[in-house]
C-alpha positions as CSV (number, residue, x, y, z in Angstrom):
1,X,-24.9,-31.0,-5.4
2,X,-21.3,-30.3,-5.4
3,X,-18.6,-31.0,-8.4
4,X,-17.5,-33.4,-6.3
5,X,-20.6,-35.4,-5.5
6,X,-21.4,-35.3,-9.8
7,X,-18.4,-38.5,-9.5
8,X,-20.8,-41.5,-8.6
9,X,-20.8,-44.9,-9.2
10,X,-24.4,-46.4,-9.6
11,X,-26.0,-42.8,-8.3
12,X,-23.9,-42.3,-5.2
13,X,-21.6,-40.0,-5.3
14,X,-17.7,-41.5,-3.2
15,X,-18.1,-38.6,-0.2
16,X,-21.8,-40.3,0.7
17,X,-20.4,-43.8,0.1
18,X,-17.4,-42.9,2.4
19,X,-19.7,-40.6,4.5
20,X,-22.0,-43.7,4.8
21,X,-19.2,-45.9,5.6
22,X,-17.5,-43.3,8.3
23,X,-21.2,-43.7,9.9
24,X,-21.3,-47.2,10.0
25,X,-17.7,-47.9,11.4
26,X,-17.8,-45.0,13.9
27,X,-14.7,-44.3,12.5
28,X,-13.0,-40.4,12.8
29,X,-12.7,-38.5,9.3
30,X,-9.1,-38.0,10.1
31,X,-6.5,-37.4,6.4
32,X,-5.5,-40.9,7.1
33,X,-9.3,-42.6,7.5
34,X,-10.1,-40.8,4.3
35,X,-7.0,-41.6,1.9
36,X,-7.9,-45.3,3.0
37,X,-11.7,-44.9,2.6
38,X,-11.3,-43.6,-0.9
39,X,-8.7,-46.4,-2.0
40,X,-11.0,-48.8,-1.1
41,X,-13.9,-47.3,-3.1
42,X,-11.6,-46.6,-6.0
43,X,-9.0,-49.0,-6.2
44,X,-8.1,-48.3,-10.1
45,X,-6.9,-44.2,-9.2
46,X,-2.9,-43.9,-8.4
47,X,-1.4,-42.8,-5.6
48,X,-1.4,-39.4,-6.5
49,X,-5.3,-39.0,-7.9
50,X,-6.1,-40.6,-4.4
51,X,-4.4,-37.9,-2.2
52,X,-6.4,-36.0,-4.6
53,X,-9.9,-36.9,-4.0
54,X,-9.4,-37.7,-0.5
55,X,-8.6,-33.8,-0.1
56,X,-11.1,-33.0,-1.9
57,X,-13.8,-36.0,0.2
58,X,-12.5,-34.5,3.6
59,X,-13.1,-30.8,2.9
60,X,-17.1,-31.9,1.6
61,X,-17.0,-34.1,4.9
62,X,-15.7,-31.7,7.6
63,X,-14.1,-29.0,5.7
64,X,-15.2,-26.3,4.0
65,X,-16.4,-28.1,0.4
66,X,-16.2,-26.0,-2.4
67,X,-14.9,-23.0,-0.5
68,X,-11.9,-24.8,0.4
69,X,-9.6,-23.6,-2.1
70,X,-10.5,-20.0,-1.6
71,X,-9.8,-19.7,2.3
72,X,-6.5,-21.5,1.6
73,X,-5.7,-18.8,-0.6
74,X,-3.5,-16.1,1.1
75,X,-4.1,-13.5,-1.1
76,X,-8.1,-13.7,0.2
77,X,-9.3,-11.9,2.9
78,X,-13.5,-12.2,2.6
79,X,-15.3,-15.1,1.3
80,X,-19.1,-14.2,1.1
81,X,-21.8,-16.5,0.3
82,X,-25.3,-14.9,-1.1
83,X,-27.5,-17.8,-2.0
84,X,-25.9,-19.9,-4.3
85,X,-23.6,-17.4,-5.5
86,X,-20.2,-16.5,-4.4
87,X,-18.2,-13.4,-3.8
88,X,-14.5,-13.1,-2.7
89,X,-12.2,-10.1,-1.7
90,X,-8.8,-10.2,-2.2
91,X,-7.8,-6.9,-0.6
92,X,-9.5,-4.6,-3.5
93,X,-13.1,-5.0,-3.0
94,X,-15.5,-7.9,-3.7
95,X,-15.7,-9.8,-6.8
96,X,-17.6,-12.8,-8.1
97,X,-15.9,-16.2,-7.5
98,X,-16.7,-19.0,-10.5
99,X,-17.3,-21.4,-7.7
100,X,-20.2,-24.1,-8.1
101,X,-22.4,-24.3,-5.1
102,X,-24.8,-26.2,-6.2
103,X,-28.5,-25.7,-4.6
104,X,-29.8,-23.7,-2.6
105,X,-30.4,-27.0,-0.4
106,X,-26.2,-27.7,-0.9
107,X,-25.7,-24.8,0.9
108,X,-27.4,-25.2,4.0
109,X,-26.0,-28.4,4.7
110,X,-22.9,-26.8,4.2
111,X,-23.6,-24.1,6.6
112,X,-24.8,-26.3,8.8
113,X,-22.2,-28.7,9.1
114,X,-19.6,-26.0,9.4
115,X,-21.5,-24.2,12.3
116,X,-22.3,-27.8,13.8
117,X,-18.6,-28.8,13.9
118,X,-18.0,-25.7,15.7
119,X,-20.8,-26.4,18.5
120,X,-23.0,-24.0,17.4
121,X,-26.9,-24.5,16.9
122,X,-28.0,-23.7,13.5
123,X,-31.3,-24.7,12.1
124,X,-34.8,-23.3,12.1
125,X,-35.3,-22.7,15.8
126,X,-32.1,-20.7,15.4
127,X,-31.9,-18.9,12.0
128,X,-28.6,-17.2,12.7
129,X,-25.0,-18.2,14.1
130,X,-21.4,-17.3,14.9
131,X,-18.5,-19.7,15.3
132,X,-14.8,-20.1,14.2
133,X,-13.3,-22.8,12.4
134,X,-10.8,-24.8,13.4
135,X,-8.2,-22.6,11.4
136,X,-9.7,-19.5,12.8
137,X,-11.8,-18.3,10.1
138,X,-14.4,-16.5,11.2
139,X,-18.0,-17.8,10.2
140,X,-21.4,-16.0,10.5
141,X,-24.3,-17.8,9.0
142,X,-28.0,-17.4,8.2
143,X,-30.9,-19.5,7.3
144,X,-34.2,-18.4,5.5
145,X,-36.6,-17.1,5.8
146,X,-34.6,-14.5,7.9
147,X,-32.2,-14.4,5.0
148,X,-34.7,-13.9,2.6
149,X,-32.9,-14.6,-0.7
150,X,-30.4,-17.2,1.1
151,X,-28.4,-18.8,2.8
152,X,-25.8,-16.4,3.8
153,X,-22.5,-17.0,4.7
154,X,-19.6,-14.7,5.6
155,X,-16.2,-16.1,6.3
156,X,-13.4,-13.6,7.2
157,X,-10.0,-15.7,6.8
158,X,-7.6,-16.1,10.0
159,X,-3.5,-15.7,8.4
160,X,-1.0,-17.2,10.8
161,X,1.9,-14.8,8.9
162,X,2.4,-11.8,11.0
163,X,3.4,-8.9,9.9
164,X,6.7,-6.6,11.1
165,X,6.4,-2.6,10.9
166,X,8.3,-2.9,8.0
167,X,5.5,-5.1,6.5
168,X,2.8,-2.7,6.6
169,X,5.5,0.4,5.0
170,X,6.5,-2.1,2.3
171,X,2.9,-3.0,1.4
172,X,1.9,1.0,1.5
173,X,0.0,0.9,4.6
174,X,2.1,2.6,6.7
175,X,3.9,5.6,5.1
176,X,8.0,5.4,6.0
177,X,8.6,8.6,7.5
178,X,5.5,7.6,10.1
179,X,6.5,4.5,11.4
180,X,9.0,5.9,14.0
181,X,6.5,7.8,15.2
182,X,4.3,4.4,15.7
183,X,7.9,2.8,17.3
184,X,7.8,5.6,19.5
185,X,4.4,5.7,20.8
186,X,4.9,2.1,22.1
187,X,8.6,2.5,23.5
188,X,6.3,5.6,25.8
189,X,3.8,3.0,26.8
190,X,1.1,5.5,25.6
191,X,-2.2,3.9,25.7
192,X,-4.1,3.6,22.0
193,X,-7.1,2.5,19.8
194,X,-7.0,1.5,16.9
195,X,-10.0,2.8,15.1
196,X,-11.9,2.5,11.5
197,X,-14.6,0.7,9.7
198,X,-15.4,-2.8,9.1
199,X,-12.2,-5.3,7.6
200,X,-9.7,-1.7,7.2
201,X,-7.3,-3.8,9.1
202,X,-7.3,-2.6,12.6
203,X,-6.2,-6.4,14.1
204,X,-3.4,-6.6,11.5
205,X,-1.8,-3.1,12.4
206,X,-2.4,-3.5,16.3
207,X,-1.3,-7.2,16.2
208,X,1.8,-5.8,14.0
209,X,2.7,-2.7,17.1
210,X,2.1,-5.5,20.0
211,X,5.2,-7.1,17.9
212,X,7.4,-3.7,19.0
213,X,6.8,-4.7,22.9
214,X,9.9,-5.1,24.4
215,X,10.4,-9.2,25.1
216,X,10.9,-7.8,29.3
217,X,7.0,-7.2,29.3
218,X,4.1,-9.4,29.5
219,X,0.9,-9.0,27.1
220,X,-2.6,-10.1,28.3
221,X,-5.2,-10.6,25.5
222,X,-8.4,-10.3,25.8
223,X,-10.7,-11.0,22.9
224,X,-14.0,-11.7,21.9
225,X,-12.9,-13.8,19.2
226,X,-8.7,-14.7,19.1
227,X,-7.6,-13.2,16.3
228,X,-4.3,-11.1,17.5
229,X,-1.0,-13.2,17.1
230,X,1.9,-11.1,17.7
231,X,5.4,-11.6,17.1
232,X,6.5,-11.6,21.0
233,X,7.7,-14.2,23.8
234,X,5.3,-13.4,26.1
235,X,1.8,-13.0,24.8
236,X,-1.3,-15.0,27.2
237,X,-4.7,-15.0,25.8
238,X,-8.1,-14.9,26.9
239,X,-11.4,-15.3,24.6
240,X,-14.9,-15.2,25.1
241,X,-17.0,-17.6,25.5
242,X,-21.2,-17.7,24.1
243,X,-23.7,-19.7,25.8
244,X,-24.2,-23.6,25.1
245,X,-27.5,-24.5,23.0
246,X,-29.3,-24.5,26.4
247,X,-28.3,-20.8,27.0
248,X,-25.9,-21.1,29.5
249,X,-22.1,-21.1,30.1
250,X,-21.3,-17.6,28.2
251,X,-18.0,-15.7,29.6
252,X,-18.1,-12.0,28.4
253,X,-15.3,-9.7,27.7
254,X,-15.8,-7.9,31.0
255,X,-15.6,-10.7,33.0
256,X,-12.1,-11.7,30.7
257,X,-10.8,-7.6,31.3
258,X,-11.5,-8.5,35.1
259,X,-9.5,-11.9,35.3
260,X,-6.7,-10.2,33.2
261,X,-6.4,-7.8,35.8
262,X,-5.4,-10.6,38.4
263,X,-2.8,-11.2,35.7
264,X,0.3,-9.3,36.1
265,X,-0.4,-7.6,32.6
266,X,2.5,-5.3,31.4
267,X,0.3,-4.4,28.4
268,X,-3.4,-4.9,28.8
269,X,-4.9,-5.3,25.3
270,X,-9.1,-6.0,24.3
271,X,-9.3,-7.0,20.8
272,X,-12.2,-5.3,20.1
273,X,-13.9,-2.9,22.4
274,X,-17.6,-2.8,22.0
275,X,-20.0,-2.6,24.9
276,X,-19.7,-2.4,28.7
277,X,-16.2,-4.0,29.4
278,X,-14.6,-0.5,27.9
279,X,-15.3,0.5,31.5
280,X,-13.4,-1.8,33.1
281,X,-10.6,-1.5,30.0
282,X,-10.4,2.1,31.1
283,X,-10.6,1.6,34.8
284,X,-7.5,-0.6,34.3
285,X,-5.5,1.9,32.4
286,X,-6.4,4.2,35.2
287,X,-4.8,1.8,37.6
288,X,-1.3,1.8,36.3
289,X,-1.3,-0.4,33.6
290,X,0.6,1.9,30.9
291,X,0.5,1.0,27.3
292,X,-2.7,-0.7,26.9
293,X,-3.9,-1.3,23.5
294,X,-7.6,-2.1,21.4
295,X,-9.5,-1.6,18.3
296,X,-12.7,0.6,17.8
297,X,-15.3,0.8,15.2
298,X,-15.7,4.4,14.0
299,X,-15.8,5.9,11.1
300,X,-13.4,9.0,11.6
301,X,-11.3,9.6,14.5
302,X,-13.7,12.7,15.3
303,X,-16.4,10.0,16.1
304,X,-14.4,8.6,18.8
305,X,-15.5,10.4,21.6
306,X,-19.5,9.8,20.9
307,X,-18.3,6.0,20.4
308,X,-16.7,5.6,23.7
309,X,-19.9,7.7,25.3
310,X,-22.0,5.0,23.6
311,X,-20.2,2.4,25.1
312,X,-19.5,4.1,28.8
313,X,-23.4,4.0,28.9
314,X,-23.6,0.5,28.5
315,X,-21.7,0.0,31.4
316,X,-23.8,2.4,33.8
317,X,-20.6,5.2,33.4
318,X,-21.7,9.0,33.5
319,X,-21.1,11.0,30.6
320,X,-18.6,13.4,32.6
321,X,-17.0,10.7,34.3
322,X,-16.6,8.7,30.9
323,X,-14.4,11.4,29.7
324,X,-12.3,11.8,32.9
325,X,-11.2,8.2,32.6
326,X,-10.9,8.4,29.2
327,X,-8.5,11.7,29.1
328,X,-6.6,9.9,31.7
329,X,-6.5,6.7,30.2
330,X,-6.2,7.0,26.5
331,X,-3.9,9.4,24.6
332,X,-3.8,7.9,20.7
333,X,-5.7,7.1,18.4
334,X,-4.7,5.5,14.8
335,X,-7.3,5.4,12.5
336,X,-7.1,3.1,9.4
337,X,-9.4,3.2,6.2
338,X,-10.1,0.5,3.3
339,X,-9.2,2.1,-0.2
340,X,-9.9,0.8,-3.6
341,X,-6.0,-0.2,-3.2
342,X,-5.5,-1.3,0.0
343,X,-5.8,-0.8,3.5
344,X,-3.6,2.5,4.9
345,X,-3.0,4.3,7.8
346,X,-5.1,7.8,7.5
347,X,-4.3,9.1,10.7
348,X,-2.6,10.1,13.9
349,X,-4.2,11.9,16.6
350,X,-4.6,12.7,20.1
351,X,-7.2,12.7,22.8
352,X,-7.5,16.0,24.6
353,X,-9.5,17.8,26.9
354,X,-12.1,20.4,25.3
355,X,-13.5,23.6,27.2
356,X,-14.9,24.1,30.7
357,X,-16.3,20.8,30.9
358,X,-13.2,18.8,29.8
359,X,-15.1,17.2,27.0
360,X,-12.8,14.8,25.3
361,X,-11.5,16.0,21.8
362,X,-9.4,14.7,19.1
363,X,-6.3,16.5,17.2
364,X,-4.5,15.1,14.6
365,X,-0.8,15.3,14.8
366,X,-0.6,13.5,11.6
367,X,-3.3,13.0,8.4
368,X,-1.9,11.3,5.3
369,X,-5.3,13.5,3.5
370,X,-4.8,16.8,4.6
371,X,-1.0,16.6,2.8
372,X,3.0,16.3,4.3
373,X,2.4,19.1,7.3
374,X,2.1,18.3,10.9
375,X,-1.1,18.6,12.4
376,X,-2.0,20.7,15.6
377,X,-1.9,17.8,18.0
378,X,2.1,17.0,16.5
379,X,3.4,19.2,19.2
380,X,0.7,17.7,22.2
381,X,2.3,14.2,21.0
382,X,5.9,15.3,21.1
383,X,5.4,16.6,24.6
384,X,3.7,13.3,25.9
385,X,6.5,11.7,24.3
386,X,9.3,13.5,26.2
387,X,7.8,13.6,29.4
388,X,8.1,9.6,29.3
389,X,11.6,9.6,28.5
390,X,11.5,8.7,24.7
391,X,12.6,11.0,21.7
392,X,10.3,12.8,19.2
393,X,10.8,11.5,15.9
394,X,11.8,14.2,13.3
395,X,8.9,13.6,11.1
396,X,6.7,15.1,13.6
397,X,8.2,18.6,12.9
398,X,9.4,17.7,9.3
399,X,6.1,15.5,7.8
């Protein structure tokens, strides 16, 4: 059992005495129904002990128990649950967090109640879930015997603080002498992914460059999960849907890139591209929607290519015809990388065509490795950024 459910009176701990009593009124667990709830079990605590435990009764009731106080830390990114034991990441890998679980039992109540509250099924008939709290955390569970030394639980933390440009140089992620060259591949309504691994922070930075739209244009999100909050007037946005417990009812991306069409989008945006709707992503681009944005999982910008070919397939697209939308669609990619210190900006590059068969390739203008010279795609860049009308930035002649 939890720390919490250790303070009993006569073997029942006060959240299943107010649990019971919630039950038995059919009352909601709102903040008020549980200050009152635990005054009337413990009438000798003051006012402030009661505020207290009744924060501490709501998050074992609806919240997140004992791993409240870690996703209301902002400095936590990554809350992962193996078992009984609990690991956290506060932006410089994963470390163990002194947090009392208590069984192995504890835990899949907890896991169950969280996914439950989210209308998910989770339970032995379905070992496995996805679902987002009501804050926005992310939430992927599993039950054993699938998870064979479990439950597992990962929780990846939803921030409402945005970040400016300025942000991301501050913090290191962005180096100063590149971020005009990121102002100015938005002012030129270039089209760009935003590629790297796992949690490197590809939904901070492109949430961060939607926030350099000008306030005149209109950005359409599309998402599998919303997680994109930019800083801008005039941001509409769609998310996915998965099927009910009976299996039906599930909305896909490509049927959300579709509707967002019908949209009057100024700045078509998928949150995460990763199957068959990249078809209809690039499809759009090709049909004069300028400046669209997403994010890819890849591990080096060099990899993009095979990763949009992966993903063209799903969608029934031709390998030559996947990269004649793409060269005519896409020009940038930004790839992003998770050091021991932080999450940084590696690279700029540009999507080319490559020999007879106009292959797609990728050059990088800038790469924050390879030292302060501009790379051989720093003069393609400048050019796509004149021909639209915007200045090059010195730094691509002077990095």
């Amino acid at each position: 059992m939890s720390e919490l459910a250790s303070e009993s009176v006569s073997g029942v701990s006060v959240v299943d005495r107010v649990r019971r009593r919630f039950a038995y009124e059919g009352v909601e667990a709102t903040p008020a129904a549980v200050v009152s709830a635990v005054r009337r079990e413990n009438g000798v605590l003051g006012d402030q002990a009661v505020l207290r435990l009744a924060d501490r009764v709501r998050d074992e009731l609806i919240g997140a128990g004992p791993l409240a106080p870690l996703l209301a830390d902002q400095s936590v990114t990554d809350v992962l649950v193996n078992g009984v034991q609990v690991w956290v990441d506060r932006g410089a890998g994963l470390q163990r967090a002194a947090i009392r679980l208590g069984e192995v039992e504890d835990v899949r109540r907890l896991a169950q109640r969280l996914v439950a509250a989210c209308g998910r099924r989770l339970d032995d008939g379905q070992p496995y879930a996805d679902a987002r709290l009501p804050d926005g955390t992310r939430l992927h569970a599993v039950l054993p015997p699938v998870a064979t030394q479990g439950p597992y639980l990962s929780l990846r933390t939803f921030r409402q603080r945005p970040f400016a440009l300025g942000d991301l140089v501050t913090h290191g992620t962005v180096p100063a002498v590149v971020a005009p060259v990121l102002e100015a591949v938005v002012a030129a309504r270039l089209a760009y992914l935003v590629t790297g691994g796992t949690g490197s922070g590809k939904t901070t930075l492109l949430a961060t460059l939607l926030g350099l739209v000008p306030p005149t244009e209109r950005i359409v999100l599309v998402e599998d999960a919303a997680e994109l909050r930019p800083v801008h007037p005039h941001v509409v946005a769609l998310q996915a849907r998965t099927a009910n417990v009976e299996g039906a009812g599930a909305v896909g991306l490509t049927d959300l890139v579709r509707q967002a069409m019908r949209m009057r989008p100024d700045r078509l945006v998928i949150g995460e591209c990763r199957g068959a709707e990249i078809v209809d992503l690039l499809g759009a681009l090709n049909t004069g929607h300028d400046g669209g944005a997403g994010t890819l999982h890849a591990n080096a910008p060099g990899d993009v290519p095979a990763r949009l070919e992966a993903l063209g397939l799903l969608g029934g697209l031709p390998r030559a015809a996947l990269h004649a939308q793409v060269l005519a669609a896409l020009q940038v990619v930004l790839q992003v990388r998770r050091t021991g210190s932080g999450r940084v900006l590696e690279s700029i590059s540009v999507l080319v065509p490559s020999g007879e068969e106009r292959l797609t390739t990728v050059l990088p203008a800038w790469d924050r490795v390879a030292g302060p010279g501009p790379g051989p795609g720093a003069g393609v860049l400048g050019r796509m950024l004149r021909s639209r009308g915007v200045g090059v930035p010195s730094a691509l002649g002077a990095l």
